[in-house]
BATOR-974057 format. One line per 8 residues: their letters; for each residue x, y, z of C-alpha. Coordinates in steps of 0.1 Angstrom, whole numbers, m for minus. Example, Ala and Ser with C-alpha at 12.3 -4.5 7.8 and 13.67 -1.06 7.14 Angstrom:
BEGIN
AS	123 m45 78 | 137 m11 71 .
//
This chain:
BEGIN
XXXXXXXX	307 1292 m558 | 294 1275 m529 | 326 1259 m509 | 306 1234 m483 | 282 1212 m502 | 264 1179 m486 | 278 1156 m470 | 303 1186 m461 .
XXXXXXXX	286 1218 m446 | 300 1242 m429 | 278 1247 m400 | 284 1249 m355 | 294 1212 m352 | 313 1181 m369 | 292 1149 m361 | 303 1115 m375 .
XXXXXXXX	281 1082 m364 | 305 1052 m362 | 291 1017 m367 | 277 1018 m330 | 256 1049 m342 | 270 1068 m311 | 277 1107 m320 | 312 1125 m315 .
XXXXXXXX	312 1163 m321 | 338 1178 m339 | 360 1146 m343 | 396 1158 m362 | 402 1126 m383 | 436 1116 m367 | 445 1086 m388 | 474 1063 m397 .
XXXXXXXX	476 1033 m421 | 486 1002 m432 | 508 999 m463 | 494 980 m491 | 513 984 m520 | 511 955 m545 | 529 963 m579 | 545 937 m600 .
XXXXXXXX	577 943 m610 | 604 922 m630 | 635 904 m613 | 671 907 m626 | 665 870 m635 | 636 885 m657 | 608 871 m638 | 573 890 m630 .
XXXXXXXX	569 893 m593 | 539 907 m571 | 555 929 m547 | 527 926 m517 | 537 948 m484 | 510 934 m461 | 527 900 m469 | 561 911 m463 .
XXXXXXXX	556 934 m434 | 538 900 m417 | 505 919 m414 | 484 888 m430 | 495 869 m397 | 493 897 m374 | 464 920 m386 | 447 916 m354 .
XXXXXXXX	479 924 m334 | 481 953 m356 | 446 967 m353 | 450 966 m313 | 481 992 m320 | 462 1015 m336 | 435 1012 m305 | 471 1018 m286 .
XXXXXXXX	477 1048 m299 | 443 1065 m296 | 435 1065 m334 | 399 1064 m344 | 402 1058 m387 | 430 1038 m408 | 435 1040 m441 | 431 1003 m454 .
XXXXXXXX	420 979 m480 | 420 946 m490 | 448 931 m516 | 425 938 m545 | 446 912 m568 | 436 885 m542 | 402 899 m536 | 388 903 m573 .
XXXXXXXX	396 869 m586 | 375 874 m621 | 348 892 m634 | 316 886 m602 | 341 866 m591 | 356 877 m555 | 374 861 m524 | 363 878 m492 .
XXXXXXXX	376 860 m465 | 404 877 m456 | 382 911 m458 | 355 898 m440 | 376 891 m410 | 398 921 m411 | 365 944 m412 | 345 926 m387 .
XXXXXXXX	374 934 m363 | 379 970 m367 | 341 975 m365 | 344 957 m330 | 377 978 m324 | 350 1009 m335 | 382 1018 m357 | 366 1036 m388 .
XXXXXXXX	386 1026 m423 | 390 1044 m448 | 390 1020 m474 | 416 1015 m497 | 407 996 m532 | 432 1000 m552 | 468 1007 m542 | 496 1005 m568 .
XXXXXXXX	484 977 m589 | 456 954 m609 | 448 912 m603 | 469 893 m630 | 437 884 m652 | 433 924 m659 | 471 929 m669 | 477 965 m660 .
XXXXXXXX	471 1000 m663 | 472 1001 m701 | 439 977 m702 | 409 999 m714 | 381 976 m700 | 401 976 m665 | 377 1010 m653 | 342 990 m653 .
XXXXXXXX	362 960 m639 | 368 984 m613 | 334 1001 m608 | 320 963 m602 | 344 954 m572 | 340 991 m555 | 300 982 m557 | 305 946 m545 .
XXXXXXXX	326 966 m517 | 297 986 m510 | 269 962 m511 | 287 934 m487 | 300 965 m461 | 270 987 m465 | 280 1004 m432 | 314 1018 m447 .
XXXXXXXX	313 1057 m455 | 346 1066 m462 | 368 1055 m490 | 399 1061 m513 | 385 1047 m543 | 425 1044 m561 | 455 1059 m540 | 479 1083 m557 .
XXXXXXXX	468 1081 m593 | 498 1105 m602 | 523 1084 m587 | 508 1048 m601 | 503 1063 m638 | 540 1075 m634 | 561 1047 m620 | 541 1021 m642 .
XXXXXXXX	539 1036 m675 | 568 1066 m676 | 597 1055 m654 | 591 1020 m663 | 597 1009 m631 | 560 990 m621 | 533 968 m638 | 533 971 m673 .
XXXXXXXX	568 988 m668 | 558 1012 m699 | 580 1048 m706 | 563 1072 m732 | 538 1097 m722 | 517 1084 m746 | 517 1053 m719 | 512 1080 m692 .
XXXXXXXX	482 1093 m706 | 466 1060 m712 | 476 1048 m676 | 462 1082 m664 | 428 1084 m680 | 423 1046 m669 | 433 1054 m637 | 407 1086 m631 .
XXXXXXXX	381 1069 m656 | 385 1035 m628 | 384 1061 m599 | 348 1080 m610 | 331 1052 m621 | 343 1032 m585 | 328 1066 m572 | 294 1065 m588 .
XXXXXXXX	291 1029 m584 | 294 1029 m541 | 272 1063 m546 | 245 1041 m557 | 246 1017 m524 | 258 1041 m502 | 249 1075 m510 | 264 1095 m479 .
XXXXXXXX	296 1075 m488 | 324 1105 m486 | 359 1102 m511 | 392 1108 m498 | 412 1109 m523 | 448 1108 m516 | 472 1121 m542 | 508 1131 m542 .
XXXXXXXX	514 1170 m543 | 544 1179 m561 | 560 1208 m569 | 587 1215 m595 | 616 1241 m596 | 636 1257 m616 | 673 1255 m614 | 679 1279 m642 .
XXXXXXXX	658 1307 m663 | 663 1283 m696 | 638 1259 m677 | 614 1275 m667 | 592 1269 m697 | 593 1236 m687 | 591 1237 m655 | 560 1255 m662 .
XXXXXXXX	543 1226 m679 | 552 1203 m653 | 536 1226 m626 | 503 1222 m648 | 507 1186 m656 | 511 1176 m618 | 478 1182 m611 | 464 1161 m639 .
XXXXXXXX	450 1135 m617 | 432 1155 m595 | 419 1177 m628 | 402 1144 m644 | 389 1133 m613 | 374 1165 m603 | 361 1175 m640 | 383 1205 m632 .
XXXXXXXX	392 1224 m669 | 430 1223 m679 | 452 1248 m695 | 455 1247 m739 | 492 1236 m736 | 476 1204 m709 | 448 1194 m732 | 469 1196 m765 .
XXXXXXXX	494 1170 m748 | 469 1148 m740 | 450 1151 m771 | 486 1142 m786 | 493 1111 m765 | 461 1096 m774 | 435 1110 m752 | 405 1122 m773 .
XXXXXXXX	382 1145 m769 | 353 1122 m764 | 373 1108 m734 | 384 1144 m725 | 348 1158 m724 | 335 1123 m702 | 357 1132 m673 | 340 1171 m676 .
XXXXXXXX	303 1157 m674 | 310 1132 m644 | 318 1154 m615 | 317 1142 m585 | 330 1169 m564 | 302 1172 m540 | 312 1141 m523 | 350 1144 m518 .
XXXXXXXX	378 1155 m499 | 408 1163 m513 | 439 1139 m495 | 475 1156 m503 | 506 1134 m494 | 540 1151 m483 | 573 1136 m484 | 606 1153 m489 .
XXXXXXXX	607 1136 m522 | 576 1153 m536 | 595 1185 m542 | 621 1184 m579 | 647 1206 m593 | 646 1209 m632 | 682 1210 m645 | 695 1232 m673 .
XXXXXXXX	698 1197 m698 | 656 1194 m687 | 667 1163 m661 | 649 1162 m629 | 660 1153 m597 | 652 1153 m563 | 651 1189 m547 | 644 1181 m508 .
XXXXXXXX	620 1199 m489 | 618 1236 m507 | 580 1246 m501 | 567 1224 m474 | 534 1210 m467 | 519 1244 m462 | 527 1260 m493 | 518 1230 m520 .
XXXXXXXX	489 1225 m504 | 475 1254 m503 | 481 1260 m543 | 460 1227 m545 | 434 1244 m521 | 432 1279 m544 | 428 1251 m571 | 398 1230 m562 .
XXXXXXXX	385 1244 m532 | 377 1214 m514 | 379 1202 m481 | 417 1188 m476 | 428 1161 m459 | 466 1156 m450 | 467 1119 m463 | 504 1106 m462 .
XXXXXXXX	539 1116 m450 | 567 1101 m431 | 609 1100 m432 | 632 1074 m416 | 647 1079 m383 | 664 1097 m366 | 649 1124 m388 | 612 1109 m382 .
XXXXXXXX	602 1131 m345 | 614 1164 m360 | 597 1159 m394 | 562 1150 m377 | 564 1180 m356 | 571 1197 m385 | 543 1184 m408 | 521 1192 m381 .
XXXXXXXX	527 1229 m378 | 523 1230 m407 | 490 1214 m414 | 474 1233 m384 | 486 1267 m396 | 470 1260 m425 | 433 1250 m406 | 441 1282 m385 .
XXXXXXXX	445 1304 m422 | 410 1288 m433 | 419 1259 m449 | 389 1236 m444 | 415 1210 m429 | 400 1177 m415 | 421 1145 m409 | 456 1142 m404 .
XXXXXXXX	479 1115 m412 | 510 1101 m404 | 517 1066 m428 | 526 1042 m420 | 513 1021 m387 | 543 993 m393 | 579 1003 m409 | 575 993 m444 .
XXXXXXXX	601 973 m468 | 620 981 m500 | 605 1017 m507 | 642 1026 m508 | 642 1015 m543 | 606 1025 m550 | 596 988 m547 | 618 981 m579 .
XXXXXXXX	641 959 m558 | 631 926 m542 | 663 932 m512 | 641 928 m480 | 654 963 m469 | 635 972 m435 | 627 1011 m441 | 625 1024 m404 .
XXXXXXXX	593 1047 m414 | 565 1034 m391 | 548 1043 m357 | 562 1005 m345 | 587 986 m361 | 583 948 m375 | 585 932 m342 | 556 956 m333 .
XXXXXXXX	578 977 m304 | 569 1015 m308 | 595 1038 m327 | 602 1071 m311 | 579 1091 m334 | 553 1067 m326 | 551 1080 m289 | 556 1118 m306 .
XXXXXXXX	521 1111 m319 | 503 1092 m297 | 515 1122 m274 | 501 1148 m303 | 465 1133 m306 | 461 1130 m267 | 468 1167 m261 | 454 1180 m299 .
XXXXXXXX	417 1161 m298 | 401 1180 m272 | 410 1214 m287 | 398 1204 m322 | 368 1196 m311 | 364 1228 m295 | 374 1251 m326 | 339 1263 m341 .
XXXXXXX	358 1268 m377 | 370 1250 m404 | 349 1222 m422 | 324 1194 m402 | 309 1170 m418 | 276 1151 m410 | 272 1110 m420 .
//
């Protein structure tokens, strides 16, 4: 099985030509990004709210302000997107001039997005996950994406399908605020089904357009022996996303679950015959949420950081053997300097082990709001998890980093192994 496949080749140098066509060699993808979430969720008063945090994190009035940090801290690519539920206002219907703005000043700040279409949720007139003709919806705005920005390479065609089919249609917590699996699996193959077709659909306007797609890793233990049956399911069904989207072959105990929460095999053998593979790297987000303890009574609950970075992600690796991307991961001060340090040995042992390692992320730019409660409550609870606070005045970790790129980027470059890709 050949590992390096175009656009990604392993070969003596990483060259990526940014929108002033000028050529860097070897260039490690340090990155950072700007949270936009935009769920709905339902008030204690019973009312539907869009939950939007670019809006409450003030970014819509101080996006520009924002984009000159990220110049600030020597980052070269930001993972961002435009509010898709403002953007795609009906079907060949779109407002861009928000975007328009937005991307005509990162290309002057030669800041290289990585665009993010969809990030938690759907525009009203498509409901939610559960809407089967949401997928080619989908597939037209990532082409009208493509076709207005032609210059635009890189993009996360849906962010954390795992964690949006889960929160919306099994916790019951987002969107259409659904809790069976049989809503999972609907949710999920929607999800993937919106995320290959968003894929092919840029392909066809950009064709050395390169996917990042970033997913949760989890990992699930087992507090007693009784469990671990389950706990062995749940292992296998946490890669479900990633296994639709990459056409990769599940277990018998996987596909008879989704074949029994309404998945058929028509839909099954669709996501088989559409790999896009070639194209992607695989984007694993860390937090110390991500790992869970299965209880005796089969409840889960949080287990803290078990594994680490290192070890779930290299299971994914042995998995789809694809270039990896470390895509997501913070915590709240005063743990924040420690944890980055952290994530970061980590991630670089595992480039050093052969890991075809490219890009490394710490999210967000700006603290973010409310992800205390998942986004379920509407408190205007500052979360202290970004590389500058609201008012814009750098947070310790964000000098940590700034620090880390300056004195990391010359010695990636350097290092003759590991993955380089050519745009």
């Amino acid at each position: 099985m050949k590992l390096y496949s175009s656009p990604l080749e392993h070969n003596s140098g990483y060259k990526h030509t940014n929108v002033e066509n000028e050529v860097m060699e070897n260039n490690f993808m340090f990155c950072t990004g700007i949270e936009n979430s935009y769920p709905t969720i339902q008030l204690p008063d019973g009312k539907i709210k869009r939950v939007d945090e670019m809006e409450k994190t003030g970014h819509y009035h101080r996006w520009q302000e924002d984009f000159l940090l990220v110049k600030e801290m020597g980052i070269d690519f930001l993972r961002y997107g435009p509010p898709y539920y403002k953007t795609h206002c009906g079907p060949g219907r779109y407002d861009w001039n928000f975007t328009d703005e937005s991307f005509r000043y990162l290309r002057q700040l030669k800041i290289t997005p990585i665009v993010d279409l969809c990030h938690f949720g759907v525009p009203d007139w498509l409901e939610n996950f559960q809407n089967p003709d949401w997928p080619s919806y989908f597939a037209e705005y990532a082409k009208a994406i493509a076709n207005r920005f032609p210059y635009i390479e890189l993009y996360t065609p849906i962010n954390e399908i795992f964690i949006a089919a889960t929160y919306s249609a099994l916790n019951g917590w987002w969107n259409e605020r659904m809790a069976t699996e049989e809503a999972f699996v609907t949710a999920l193959k929607n999800l993937c089904k919106a995320n290959v077709l968003a894929m092919k659909a840029i392909l066809k306007v950009q064709p050395k357009a390169t996917f990042i797609q970033s997913e949760s890793s989890e990992y699930f233990h087992a507090e007693h022996p009784c469990c671990l049956g389950y706990v062995r399911f749940l292992n296998e069904k946490r890669f479900l996303s990633l296994d639709l989207t990459y056409g990769f072959p599940v277990s018998v105990d996987i596909y008879e679950y989704l074949l029994e929460n309404g998945m058929t095999k028509q839909e099954y053998s669709w996501f088989r015959n559409n790999d896009v593979t070639g194209k992607c790297i695989m984007g694993n987000d860390y937090y110390a949420t991500n790992e869970h303890l299965v209880h005796m009574d089969f409840s889960v609950t949080p287990a803290g950081e078990i594994f680490g970075y290192y070890v779930i992600t290299h299971q994914y690796f042995s998995r789809y053997r694809l270039p990896v991307m470390h895509t997501e991961t913070n915590i709240a001060e005063p743990y924040a300097d420690g944890w980055l340090k952290k994530e970061w040995a980590n991630a670089y042992r595992l480039k050093q082990d052969g890991v075809p390692l490219v890009g490394f992320t710490w999210y967000s730019l700006l603290d973010q709001m409310d992800w205390d409660s998942a986004l379920t409550q509407d408190s205007g609870n500052v979360n202290p998890l970004g590389l500058f606070d609201l008012n814009r005045k750098i947070r310790p970790v964000g000098v940590t980093y700034k620090n880390l790129i300056c004195g990391w980027k010359d010695m990636l470059r350097k290092e003759s192994y590991g993955p380089h890709i050519n745009y």
